[in-house]
N, C-alpha and C positions, 0 to 999 in steps of 0.2 A: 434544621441541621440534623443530620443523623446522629442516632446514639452513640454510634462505635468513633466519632471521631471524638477526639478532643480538642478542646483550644483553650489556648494557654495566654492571658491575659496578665500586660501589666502595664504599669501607668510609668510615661515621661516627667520630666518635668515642666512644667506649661510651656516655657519659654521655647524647648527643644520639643516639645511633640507639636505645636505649634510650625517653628521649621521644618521640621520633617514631614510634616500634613503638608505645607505648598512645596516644597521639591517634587515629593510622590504627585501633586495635582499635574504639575507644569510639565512633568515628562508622560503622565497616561492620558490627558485630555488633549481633544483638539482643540486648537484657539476658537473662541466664538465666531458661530457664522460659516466655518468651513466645512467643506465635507468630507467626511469621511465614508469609508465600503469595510466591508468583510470580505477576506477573499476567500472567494469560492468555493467550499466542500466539493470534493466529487461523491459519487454514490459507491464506487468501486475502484478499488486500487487492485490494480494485476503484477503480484509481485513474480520475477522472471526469476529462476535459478539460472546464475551464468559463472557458476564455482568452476573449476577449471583446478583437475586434477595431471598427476603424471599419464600417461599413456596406459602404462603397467598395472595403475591401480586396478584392480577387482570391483571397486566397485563402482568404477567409471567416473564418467562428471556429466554433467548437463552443457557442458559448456563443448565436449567433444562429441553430444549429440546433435549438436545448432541450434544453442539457444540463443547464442546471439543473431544470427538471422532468424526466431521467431520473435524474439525483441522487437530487432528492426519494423517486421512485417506487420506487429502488431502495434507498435507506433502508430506508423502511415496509417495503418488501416482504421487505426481511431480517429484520427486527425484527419484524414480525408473524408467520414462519415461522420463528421462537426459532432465526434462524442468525447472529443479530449479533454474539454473544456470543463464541462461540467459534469458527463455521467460518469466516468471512467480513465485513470491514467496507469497508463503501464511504467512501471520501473524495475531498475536491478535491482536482483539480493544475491547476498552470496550464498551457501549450501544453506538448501531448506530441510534438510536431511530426508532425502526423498530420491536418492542417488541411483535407487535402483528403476525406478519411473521414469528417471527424467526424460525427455526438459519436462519439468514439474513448472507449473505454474498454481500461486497460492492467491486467493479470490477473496480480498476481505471488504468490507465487514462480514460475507457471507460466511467465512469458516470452512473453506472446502479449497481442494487442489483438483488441479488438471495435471491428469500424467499421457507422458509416451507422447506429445505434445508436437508435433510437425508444421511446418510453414503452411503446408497443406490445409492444414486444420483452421490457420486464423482468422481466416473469411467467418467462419459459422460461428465462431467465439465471437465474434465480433456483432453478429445478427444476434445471438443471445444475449450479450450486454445490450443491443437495442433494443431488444424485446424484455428485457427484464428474468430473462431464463437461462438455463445451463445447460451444454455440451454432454450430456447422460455418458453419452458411450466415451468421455474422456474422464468423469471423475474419479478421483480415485479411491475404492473403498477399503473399506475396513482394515481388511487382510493385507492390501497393498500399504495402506500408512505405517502396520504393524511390521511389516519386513523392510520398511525404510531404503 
C-alpha cells in the first residue's frame, strides 16, 4: 500500500461485522458457477467539444463550427471500421476551453487535442487511431492551448 494513503481501521462488533461481511459478499460476488466479463476498456476516448455559444460571442463555440457533424462522422467512421468497440469511443463534452481552435477534439489517455478539426479531416483521424498514431498537422500546440 502506498505510504501517502492512510487507512483507518476499526472493529465491529462480531455479531454485526459478521452481518455486514455477508450483505457486502452477496451483493459484490457472483453466485457460484456463473459467469462473469469485465466490460471492455477502450484504448482511446475522443472527447468532441460540442458547447454552443450565442452567435455574438467573440469567442465563438465549437458547436457553431460543426462539431456536431464531426461527432456524427466520427461515430460512423469508428463503427463502420469495427474500432468502436474496443480501440476507441468518441463522445460529447461540453467547452474544453479550447474555443479559439475549435471543434477541439481532446484524445485521452494520450493527453493531446486536435484543433480547427473538419469532417474532412475524420477519415485520417480515424486511420491514426488504427494505426496507433496522430494527426501532426491537427494538434494543437503549446502556443494554441495557451491562447485557449
Amino acid at each position: 500500500m502506498p505510504a501517502d494513503l492512510k487507512v483507518f481501521r476499526f472493529r465491529l462488533p462480531p455479531a454485526e461485522s459478521a452481518r455486514k461481511r455477508s450483505a457486502v459478499a452477496r451483493l459484490t460476488s457472483a453466485p457460484r458457477g456463473a459467469k462473469t466479463w469485465r466490460m471492455p476498456a477502450r484504448h482511446r476516448y475522443l472527447l468532441v467539444c460540442i458547447n454552443r455559444r450565442p452567435d455574438d460571442n467573440p469567442k465563438g463555440s465549437c458547436a457553431a463550427k460543426g462539431s456536431i457533424a464531426v461527432y456524427d462522422a466520427l461515430k460512423q467512421q469508428l463503427f463502420q471500421r469495427n474500432l468502436a468497440k474496443v480501440e476507441a469511443r468518441a463522445c460529447t463534452a461540453s467547452c474544453l476551453d479550447q474555443c479559439a481552435t475549435g471543434v477541439s477534439i481532446l484524445v485521452e489517455p494520450d493527453h493531446f487535442f486536435y484543433g480547427r478539426v473538419t469532417v474532412e479531416d475524420v477519415p485520417e483521424i480515424v486511420d491514426a487511431i488504427a494505426g496507433g498514431l496522430r494527426v501532426e498537422r491537427l494538434v494543437l500546440g503549446r502556443e494554441d492551448l495557451e491562447r485557449g
